[in-house]
BABA-399146 format. One line per 4 residues: number of its first residue (from 1); their letters; for each residue x, y, z of C-alpha. Coordinates in steps of 0.5 Angstrom, whole numbers. Example, Ala and Ser with C-alpha at 12.3 -4.5 7.8 and 13.67 -1.06 7.14 Angstrom:
BEGIN
1) AS) 25 -9 16 | 27 -2 14
end
This chain:
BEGIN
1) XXXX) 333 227 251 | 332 235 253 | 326 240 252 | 326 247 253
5) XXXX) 320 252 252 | 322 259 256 | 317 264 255 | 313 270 259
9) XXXX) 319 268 264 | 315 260 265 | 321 254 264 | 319 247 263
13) XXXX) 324 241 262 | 324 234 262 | 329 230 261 | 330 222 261
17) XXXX) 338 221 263 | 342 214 264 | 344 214 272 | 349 208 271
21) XXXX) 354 212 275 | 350 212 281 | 348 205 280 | 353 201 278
25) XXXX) 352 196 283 | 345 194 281 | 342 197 274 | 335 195 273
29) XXXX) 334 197 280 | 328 203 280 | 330 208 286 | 325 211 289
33) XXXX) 323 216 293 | 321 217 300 | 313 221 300 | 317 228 303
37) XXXX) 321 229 297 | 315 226 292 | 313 231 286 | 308 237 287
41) XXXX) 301 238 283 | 301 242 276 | 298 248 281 | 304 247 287
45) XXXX) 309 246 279 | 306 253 275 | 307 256 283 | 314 254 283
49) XXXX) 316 255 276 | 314 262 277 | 318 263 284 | 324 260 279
53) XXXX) 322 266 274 | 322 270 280 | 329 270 281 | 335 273 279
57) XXXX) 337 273 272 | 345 273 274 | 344 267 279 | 342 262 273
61) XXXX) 347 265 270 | 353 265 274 | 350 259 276 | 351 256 269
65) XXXX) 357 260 267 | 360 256 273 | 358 250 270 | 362 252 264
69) XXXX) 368 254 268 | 369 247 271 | 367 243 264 | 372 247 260
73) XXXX) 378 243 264 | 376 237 263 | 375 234 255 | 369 233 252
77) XXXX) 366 224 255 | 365 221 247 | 359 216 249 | 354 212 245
81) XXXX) 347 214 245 | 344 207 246 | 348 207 253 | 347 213 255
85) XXXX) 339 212 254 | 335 209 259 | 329 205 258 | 322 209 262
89) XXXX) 321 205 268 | 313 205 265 | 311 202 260 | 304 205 258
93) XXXX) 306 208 251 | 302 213 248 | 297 212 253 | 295 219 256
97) XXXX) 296 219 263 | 290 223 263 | 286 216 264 | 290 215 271
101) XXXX) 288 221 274 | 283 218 278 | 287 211 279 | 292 210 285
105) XXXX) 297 207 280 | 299 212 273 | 302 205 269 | 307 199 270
109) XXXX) 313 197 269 | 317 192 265 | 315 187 271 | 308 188 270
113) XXXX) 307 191 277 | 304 198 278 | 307 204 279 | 304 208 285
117) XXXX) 303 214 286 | 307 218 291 | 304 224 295 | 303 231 293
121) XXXX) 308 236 297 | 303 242 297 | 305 250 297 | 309 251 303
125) XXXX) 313 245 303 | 315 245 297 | 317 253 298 | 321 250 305
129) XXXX) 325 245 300 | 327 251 295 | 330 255 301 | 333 250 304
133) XXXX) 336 246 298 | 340 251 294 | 339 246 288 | 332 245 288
137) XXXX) 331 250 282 | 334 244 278 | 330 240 279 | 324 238 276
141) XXXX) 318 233 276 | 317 227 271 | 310 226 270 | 310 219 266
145) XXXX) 315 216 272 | 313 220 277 | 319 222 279 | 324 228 280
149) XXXX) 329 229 276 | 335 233 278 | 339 236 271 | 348 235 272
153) XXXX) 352 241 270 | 354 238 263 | 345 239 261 | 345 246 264
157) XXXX) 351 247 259 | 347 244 253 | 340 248 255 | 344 255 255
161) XXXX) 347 253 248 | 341 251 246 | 338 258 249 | 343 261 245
165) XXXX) 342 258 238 | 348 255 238 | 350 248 237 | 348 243 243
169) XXXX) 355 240 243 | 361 244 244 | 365 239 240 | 362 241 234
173) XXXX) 364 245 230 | 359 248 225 | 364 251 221 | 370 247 219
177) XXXX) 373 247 213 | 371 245 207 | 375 238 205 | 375 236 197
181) XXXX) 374 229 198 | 376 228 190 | 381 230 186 | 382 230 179
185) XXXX) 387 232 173 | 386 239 170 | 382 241 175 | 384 248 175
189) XXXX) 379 254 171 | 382 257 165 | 383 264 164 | 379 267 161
193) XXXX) 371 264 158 | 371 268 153 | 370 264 145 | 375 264 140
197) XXXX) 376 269 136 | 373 268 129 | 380 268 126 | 383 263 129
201) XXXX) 377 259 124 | 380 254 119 | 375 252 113 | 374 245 112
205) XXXX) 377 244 105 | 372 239 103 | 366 243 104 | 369 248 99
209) XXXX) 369 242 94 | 362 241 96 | 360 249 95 | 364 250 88
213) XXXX) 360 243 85 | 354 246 88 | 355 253 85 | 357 249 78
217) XXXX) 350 245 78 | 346 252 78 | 350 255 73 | 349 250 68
221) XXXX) 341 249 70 | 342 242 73 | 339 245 79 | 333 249 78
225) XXXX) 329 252 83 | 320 254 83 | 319 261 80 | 314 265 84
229) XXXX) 308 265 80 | 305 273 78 | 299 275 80 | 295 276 74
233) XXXX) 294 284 72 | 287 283 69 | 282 280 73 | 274 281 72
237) XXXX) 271 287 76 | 265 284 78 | 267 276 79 | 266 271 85
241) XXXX) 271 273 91 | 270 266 92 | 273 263 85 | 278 267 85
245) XXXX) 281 266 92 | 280 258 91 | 284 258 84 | 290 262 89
249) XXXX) 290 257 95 | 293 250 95 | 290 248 102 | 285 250 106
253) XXXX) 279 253 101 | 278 260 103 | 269 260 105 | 266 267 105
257) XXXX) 261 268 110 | 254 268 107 | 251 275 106 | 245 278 110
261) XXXX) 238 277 106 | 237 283 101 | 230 287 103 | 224 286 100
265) XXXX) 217 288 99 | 216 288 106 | 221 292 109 | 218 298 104
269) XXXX) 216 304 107 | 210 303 103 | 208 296 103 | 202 293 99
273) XXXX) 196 291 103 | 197 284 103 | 205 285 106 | 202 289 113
277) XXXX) 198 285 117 | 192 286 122 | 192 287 129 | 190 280 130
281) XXXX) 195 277 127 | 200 283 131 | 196 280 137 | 198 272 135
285) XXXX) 205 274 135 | 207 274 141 | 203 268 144 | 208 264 139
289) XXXX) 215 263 142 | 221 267 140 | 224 264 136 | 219 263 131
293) XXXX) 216 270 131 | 217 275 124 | 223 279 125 | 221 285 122
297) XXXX) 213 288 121 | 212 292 115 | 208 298 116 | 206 303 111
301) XXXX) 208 311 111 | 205 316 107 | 213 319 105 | 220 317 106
305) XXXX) 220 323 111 | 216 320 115 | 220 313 117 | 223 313 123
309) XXXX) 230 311 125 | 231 302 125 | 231 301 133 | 235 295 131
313) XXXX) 240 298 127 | 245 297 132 | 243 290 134 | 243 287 128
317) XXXX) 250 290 126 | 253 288 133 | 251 280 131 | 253 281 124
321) XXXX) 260 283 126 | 259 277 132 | 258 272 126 | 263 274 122
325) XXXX) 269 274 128 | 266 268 131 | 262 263 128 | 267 258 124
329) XXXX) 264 256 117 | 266 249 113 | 264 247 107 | 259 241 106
333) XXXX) 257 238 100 | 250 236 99 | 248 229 96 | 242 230 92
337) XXXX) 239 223 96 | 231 223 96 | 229 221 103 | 224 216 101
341) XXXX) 230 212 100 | 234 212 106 | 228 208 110 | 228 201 110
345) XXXX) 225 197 106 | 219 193 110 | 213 189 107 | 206 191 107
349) XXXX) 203 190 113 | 197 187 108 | 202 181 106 | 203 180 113
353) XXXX) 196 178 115 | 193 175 120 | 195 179 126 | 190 181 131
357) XXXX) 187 188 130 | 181 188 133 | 178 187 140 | 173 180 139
361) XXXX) 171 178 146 | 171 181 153 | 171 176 159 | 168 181 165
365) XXXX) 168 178 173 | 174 179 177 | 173 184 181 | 181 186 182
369) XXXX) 186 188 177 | 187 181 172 | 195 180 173 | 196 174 169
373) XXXX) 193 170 164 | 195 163 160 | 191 159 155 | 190 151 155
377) XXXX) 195 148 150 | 188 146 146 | 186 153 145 | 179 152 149
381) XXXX) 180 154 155 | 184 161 159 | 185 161 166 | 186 169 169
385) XXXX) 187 170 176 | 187 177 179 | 189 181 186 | 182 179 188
389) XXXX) 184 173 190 | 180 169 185 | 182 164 180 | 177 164 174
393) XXXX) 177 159 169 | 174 162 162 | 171 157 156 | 175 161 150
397) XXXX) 170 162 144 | 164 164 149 | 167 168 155 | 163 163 160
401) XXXX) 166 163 166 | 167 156 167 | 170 155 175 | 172 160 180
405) XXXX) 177 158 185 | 177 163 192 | 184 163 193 | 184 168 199
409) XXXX) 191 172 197 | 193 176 191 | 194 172 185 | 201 174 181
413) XXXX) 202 169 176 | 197 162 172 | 200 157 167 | 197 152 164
417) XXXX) 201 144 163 | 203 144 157 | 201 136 156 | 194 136 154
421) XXXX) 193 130 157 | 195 134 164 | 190 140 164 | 193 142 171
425) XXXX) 193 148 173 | 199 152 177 | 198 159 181 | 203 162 184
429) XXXX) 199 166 190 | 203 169 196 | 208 164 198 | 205 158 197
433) XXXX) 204 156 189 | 198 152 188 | 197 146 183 | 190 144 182
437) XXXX) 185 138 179 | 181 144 173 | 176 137 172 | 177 138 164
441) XXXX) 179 132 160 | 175 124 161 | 175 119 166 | 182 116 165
445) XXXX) 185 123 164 | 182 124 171 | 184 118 175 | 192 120 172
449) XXXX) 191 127 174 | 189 124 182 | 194 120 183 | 200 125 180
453) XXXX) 197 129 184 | 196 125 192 | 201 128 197 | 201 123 203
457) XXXX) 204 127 208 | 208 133 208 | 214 132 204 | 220 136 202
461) XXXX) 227 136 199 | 233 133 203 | 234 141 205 | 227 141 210
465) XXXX) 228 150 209 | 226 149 201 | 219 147 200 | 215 143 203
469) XXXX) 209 139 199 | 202 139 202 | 196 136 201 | 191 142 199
473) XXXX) 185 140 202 | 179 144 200 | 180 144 192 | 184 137 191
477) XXXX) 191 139 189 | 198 139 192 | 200 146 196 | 208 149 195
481) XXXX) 210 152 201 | 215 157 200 | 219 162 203 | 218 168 200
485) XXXX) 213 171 195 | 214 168 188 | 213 171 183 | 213 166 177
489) XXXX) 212 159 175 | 213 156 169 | 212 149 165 | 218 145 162
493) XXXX) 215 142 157 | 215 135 158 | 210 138 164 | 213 134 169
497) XXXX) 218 139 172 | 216 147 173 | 221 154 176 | 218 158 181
501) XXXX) 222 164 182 | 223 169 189 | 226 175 187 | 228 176 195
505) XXXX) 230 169 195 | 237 171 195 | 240 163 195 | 233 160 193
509) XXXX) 231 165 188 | 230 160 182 | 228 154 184 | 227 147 180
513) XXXX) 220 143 182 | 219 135 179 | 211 133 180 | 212 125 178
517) XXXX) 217 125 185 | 214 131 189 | 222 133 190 | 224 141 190
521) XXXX) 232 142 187 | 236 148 188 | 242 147 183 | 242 156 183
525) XXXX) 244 157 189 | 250 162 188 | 247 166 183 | 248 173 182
529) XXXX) 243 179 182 | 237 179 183 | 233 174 180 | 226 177 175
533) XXXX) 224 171 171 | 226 165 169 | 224 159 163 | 225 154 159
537) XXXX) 228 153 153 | 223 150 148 | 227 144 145 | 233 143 148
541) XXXX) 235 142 157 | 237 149 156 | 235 154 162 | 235 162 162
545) XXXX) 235 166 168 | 233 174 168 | 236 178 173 | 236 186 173
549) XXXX) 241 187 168 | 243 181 164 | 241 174 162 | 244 168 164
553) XXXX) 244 161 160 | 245 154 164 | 245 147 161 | 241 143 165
557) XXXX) 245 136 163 | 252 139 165 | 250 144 171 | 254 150 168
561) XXXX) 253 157 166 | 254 156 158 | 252 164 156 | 251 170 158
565) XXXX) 247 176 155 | 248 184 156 | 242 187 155 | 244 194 157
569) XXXX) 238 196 160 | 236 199 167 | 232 194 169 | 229 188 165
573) XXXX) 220 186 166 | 220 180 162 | 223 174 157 | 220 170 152
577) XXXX) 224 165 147 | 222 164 140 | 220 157 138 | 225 156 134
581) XXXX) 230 157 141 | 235 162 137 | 233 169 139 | 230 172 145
585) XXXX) 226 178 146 | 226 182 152 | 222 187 155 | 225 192 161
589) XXXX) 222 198 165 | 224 204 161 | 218 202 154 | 224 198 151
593) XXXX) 224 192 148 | 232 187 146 | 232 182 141 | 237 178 141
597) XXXX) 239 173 136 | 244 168 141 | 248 165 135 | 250 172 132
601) XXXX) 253 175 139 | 251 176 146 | 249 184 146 | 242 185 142
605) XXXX) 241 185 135 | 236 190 135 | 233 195 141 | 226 197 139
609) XXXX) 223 204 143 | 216 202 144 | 212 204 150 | 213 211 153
613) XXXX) 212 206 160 | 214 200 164 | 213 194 159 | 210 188 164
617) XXXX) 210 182 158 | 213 180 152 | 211 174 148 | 211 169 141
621) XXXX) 207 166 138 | 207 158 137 | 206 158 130 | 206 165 127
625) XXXX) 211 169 126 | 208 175 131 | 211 177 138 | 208 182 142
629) XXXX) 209 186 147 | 203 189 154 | 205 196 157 | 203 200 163
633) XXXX) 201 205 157 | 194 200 156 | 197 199 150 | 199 193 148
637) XXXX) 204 193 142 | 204 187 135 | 209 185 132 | 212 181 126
641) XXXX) 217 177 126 | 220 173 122 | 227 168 123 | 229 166 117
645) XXXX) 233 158 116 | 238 161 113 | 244 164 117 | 247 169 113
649) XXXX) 239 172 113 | 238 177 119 | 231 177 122 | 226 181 120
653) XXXX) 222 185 125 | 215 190 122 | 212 194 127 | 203 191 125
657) XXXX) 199 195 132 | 198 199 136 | 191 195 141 | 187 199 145
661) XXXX) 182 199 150 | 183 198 156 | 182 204 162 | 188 206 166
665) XXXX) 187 205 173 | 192 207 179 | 195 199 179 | 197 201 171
669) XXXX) 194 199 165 | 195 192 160 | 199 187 166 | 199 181 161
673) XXXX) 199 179 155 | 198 172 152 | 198 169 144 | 193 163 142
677) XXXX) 196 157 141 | 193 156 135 | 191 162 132 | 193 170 130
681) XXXX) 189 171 137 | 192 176 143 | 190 176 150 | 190 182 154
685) XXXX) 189 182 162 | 189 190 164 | 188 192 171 | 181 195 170
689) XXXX) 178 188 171 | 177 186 164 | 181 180 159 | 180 183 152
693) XXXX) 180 178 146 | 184 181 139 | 182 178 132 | 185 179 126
end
C-alpha cells in the first residue's frame, strides 16, 4: 500500500511491502534495526523532507527514469496481492499511537510481546547518514512498526504514474478496445429511420364494411344522435338570474352571490331624530369590541351639498370584490325544526323527588381540613377524620361530637365495617392504617369486637416486607404498619377482608388484609400503572382497581384480570360502583365524570362535564337512585340515576343540584362527599373545617 501527498514541495510516504525475497530462509522473523539507524522524531522528519524538497528536481527525476529504464527489460512479475501483503508487525488496531507517546513501547506484536521503542537520531545524524548514504532519500520512517522503510525501483516506478495521473500499472491498458461479448442476427441498422410513406398503406377491407353499415344505419334513422338544444329567443327582463341559470345547467347548480344591504333610513343625509344618536352612545361604541360596533353613524346636514365623500368607499368596495373572488358559497337547506325538540326528554326534577337540596346540620370541630367522612351501616353515627390529626366520631341526627381520637399524623381516608355487629372503625394515617374499638353496640358486640381485635405479638404475612400487625396500645385496636403512605382503605362487605392502597408502592400498591387471621396478601404484584383507589364489588368476589388512566377488573376466586375499561382520561380522582354491580362512575382531575355500563362495553357510555376543577369524590346511593359528585370548585353536584331491569333500556342520568356553602381555602374546597345509608341525605367534608348535612 502506497500514499503520496506532494505539496508546498513536502513528501510524505508510507508503504507496508512483503520482504520475502530477503527473508526466505525465516518468514515470521521481525528484522530489527540496530539504534544508530533508528527513525528520527517528526521535527528531524519535517527537516529532513525538506533537505529532500531542497534538492534538485532533475535528480528525483533522472533517478526515477533510471528506474524505468532498467524495469523496461524485464517483464511486468503477475503476483497475488494476498502474497505480496504482509501483516504489520504490530497489532494495536485503530488505536492512536498518540496514547503510547509517553510509554517506552507503541504496541505489540502477534506474540503479545512489546515493541520497543528505538532511539531517535537527532539533526546532525541524520544529516551525516543523508550525505553518506546516496539512497537515504528513499527512505522513509514507518511510525505504527517504528521502522524505516526503504522504497524499490518498481514503487518509485508506481509513484511517478501516480504523480502523472496515469494508471499505477503499466500492464494496464486504459484504453483497450472495446470487445462485443454477444452477438445476434440482424444486428445491423437499417438504412434509413424515416416512417413509411403514407402510400404504401392497405386498408383493411373489413373495416370498409363496418364504415358502409354504419353510414347505412344513420341514413335510414336507426342511429339518432341528441340535437343541441336552442336557447329561447324570449326570456323575462327582470326575472331571477338564478332560475334561469338553474333551468340551464345539468350538474352543479350556479349560486350567486348575496347582494349587499340596501341603505336605509339611516344612512339618509337628513335622517330623523330617532336614527342619529347622542354622544353618549358615540362614547359606549367604542368600549364595545370591534366586531359588534355599528358600522355606519348617521349624521344629519342641511343640504345634499354638504355630504362629504364615504372615507370607506374604497374599502368597502375592495372587500366586496374580496368576497365575490374568494369566499366559496354552497347552498344549504334549512329544516324548519323547533329547537325545543331537539333537547332530550328528561323527567322533572319535581317527580324525582327526594334528593338533597338544602343544608340541614353543621358538624363544627376540627381544626384542619376534613378529608374523609363515612357514615355507620345504621345511619346513626358518622366518623370524619381530618389533616389536624384527629378522628371524630359525630351522632348524626344532633351533631354531637361523641369521640375523639388524637392520632397524631394527617388523616387521609375513614371507613366504617359494613356489619352492623362490627362497629370497627379503619383509618388510614401516614403509613400506619388504624383499626379501632368505637365502644358502640351491647356487651356481647363488645366482647366479639376485643377479641377480633387482640393481637398477641407483631405479626405479619410470610413476606416480613408487607405489614406488620401491632398492638395499638393507647386506643385498644391493632396498628398496620405499612411501607408507604396509604392512601385508601376500603371494606369488603362481609366485613372481614379490607384494601389499603400505596400509590408509590410500586409492587405493593394494592394490598388485601383479612382481620379474623391477622394475614396480609399481595396477589397485585405485577400490576400496571400507578395505583389511585381500589373496591369491591358489592355482590359478587369481584375486584376493581383504578390507576391513572384505565380501570382494571379481577376475579378474586380465579385470580385473573377479567376486564379492562379505558376511561379516556387525564388522570382518574375517584370510583364507586352502583349497588346493582353493572355500572360505574368515575371521577377524574379535569371536572369530568365517566358512567360506564360493564355489559354494554368497556368505554363510557356517558361523559358528564360538571365541575370547572378537579373532582375529589364520587359516590351512590344504597337505595335511592342518586349519584353525586364533591369538587375542588366547593361544590358538590347530585344527580339521578336510574338502572333499569330491562337490558334493552339505557340508564337514565338527570342533573337535580348544585349544593352550596362551603368556603374556599388554599387545600381546596369539598374534599369528600358520602350518602346516608337509609335516607336521600348527603354529606359533604370541605377543607374549610366544617361537614355539612344536605336534606331533601
Amino acid at each position: 500500500m502506497a500514499k503520496l501527498k506532494i505539496r508546498d514541495k513536502k513528501v510524505k510516504i508510507a508503504i507496508t511491502k512483503d520482504k520475502k525475497k530477503k527473508d526466505k530462509a525465516d518468514p515470521e522473523a521481525v528484522p530489527e534495526l540496530p539504534a544508530e539507524y533508528s527513525s528520527p522524531t517528526r521535527d528531524e522528519e519535517h527537516s529532513d523532507s525538506r533537505d529532500v524538497s531542497q534538492s534538485s528536481d532533475s535528480e528525483l527525476s533522472c533517478e526515477i527514469n533510471e528506474v524505468e529504464g532498467n524495469d523496461l527489460h524485464h517483464p511486468a512479475e503477475e503476483s497475488d496481492s494476498s502474497e505480496d501483503e504482509v501483516a504489520p508487525r504490530n497489532t494495536i488496531g485503530d488505536v492512536p499511537l498518540e496514547w503510547y507517546k509517553d510509554e517506552e513501547h507503541i504496541g505489540y506484536d502477534i506474540a503479545g510481546r512489546k515493541i520497543k521503542k528505538h532511539a531517535r537520531k537527532d539533526k546532525i545524524e541524520s544529516f551525516l547518514a543523508g550525505v553518506d548514504d546516496s539512497k537515504n532519500w528513499r527512505k522513509i520512517y514507518d511510525e505504527y512498526n517504528d521502522e524505516e522503510v526503504e522504497l524499490t525501483k518498481k514503487e518509485m516506478k508506481l509513484i511517478k504514474r501516480l504523480l502523472q495521473g496515469s494508471t499505477p500499472h503499466t500492464e494496464v491498458d486504459p484504453y483497450a478496445p472495446y470487445v462485443d461479448w454477444f452477438d445476434w442476427e440482424d444486428k445491423g441498422h437499417p438504412l434509413s429511420n424515416a416512417p413509411e410513406p403514407k402510400r404504401r398503406f392497405i386498408p383493411s377491407k373489413w373495416e370498409h364494411k363496418k364504415v358502409v353499415k354504419y353510414i347505412r344505419a344513420i341514413r335510414k334513422g336507426w342511429i339518432k344522435f341528441e340535437k343541441p338544444e336552442e336557447e329561447p329567443r324570449h326570456y323575462l327582463l327582470w326575472g331571477d338570474d338564478s332560475t334561469s341559470a338553474e333551468s340551464k345547467r345539468q350538474g352543479l347548480k350556479y349560486i350567486p352571490a348575496p347582494k349587499p344591504k340596501l341603505a336605509g333610513h339611516e344612512e339618509s343625509y337628513n335622517p330623523s331624530l330617532e336614527y342619529i344618536p347622542t354622544q353618549e352612545e358615540i362614547n359606549s361604541y367604542q368600549l364595545m369590541y370591534e366586531e359588534d360596533r355599528p358600522k355606519f353613524i348617521p349624521k344629519r346636514y342641511e343640504s345634499l351639498r354638504n355630504v362629504p365623500a364615504y372615507e370607506n368607499a374604497l374599502k368597502e368596495g375592495f372587500d366586496r370584490c374580496l368576497d365575490l373572488y374568494l369566499c366559496p358559497r354552497t347552498r344549504k337547506k334549512r329544516i324548519n325544526i323547533d329547537p325545543e325538540s331537539l333537547k332530550p326528554k328528561l323527567p322533572s326534577r319535581k317527580d324525582l323527588k327526594p334528593y338533597p337540596s338544602k343544608c340541614y346540620l353543621e358538624y363544627l370541630g376540627h381544626s384542619g381540613p376534613v378529608k374523609s367522612v363515612s357514615v355507620e351501616i345504621s345511619g346513626q353515627w358518622l366518623a370524619s377524620g381530618s389533616t389536624d390529626g384527629t378522628i371524630r366520631l359525630w351522632e348524626v341526627e344532633t351533631g354531637r361530637c361523641l369521640k375523639v381520637w388524637e392520632v397524631g399524623q394527617p388523616v387521609n381516608h375513614v371507613a366504617w365495617n359494613p356489619l352492623p355487629q362490627l362497629p370497627i372503625l379503619a383509618a388510614s394515617a401516614g403509613h400506619d392504617v388504624l383499626l379501632l374499638d368505637t365502644g358502640l353496640g351491647d356487651a356481647e358486640e363488645q366482647h366479639r369486637i376485643t377479641e377480633l381485635l387482640h393481637v398477641e405479638e407483631s405479626a405479619s404475612t410470610d413476606d416480613r416486607d408487607l405489614v406488620s400487625w401491632a398492638r395499638e396500645e393507647m386506643y385498644g385496636g391493632i396498628r398496620l404498619k405499612h411501607t408507604k403512605a396509604v392512601a385508601n382503605v376500603e371494606w369488603h362487605r362481609k366485613g372481614d377482608y379490607f384494601t389499603t392502597v400505596m400509590p408509590k408502592g410500586d409492587t405493593k400498591a394494592v394490598l388485601l388484609h383479612q382481620l379474623s387471621k391477622k394475614q396480609t396478601h399481595n396477589p397485585f404484584k405485577k400490576l400496571r400503572g400507578l395505583a389511585v383507589s381500589a373496591v369491591f364489588h358489592p355482590t359478587r368476589s369481584i375486584f376493581f382497581i383504578s390507576t391513572k388512566n384505565h380501570i382494571r377488573i379481577y376475579d378474586l376466586l380465579k385470580s385473573k384480570l377479567i376486564n379492562k375499561l379505558e376511561t379516556g382520561l387525564q388522570e382518574v380522582s375517584s370510583v364507586a360502583v352502583h349497588p346493582g354491580g353493572d355500572n360505574l362512575i368515575v371521577g377524574s382531575k379535569e371536572g369530568k365524570m365517566c358512567w360506564f355500563d360493564m355489559d354494554l362495553s368497556s368505554r363510557p357510555y356517558k361523559i358528564l362535564k360538571t365541575h370547572p376543577k378537579d373532582i375529589t369524590n364520587v359516590a351512590f346511593h344504597r337505595s335511592y337512585p342518586l349519584f353525586a359528585s364533591s369538587s375542588e370548585d366547593c361544590t358538590a353536584y347530585v344527580f339521578h340515576g336510574m338502572v333499569y331491569s330491562d337490558l334493552n333500556q339505557n340508564p337514565l342520568i338527570v342533573p337535580l343540584e348544585i349544593l352550596r356553602g362551603h368556603a374556599s381555602s388554599k387545600y381546596g374546597g369539598v374534599l369528600d362527599c358520602k350518602f346516608h345509608p337509609r335516607q336521600p341525605w348527603l354529606f359533604t367534608a370541605g377543607a374549610d373545617s366544617v361537614i355539612k348535612l344536605y336534606c331533601h
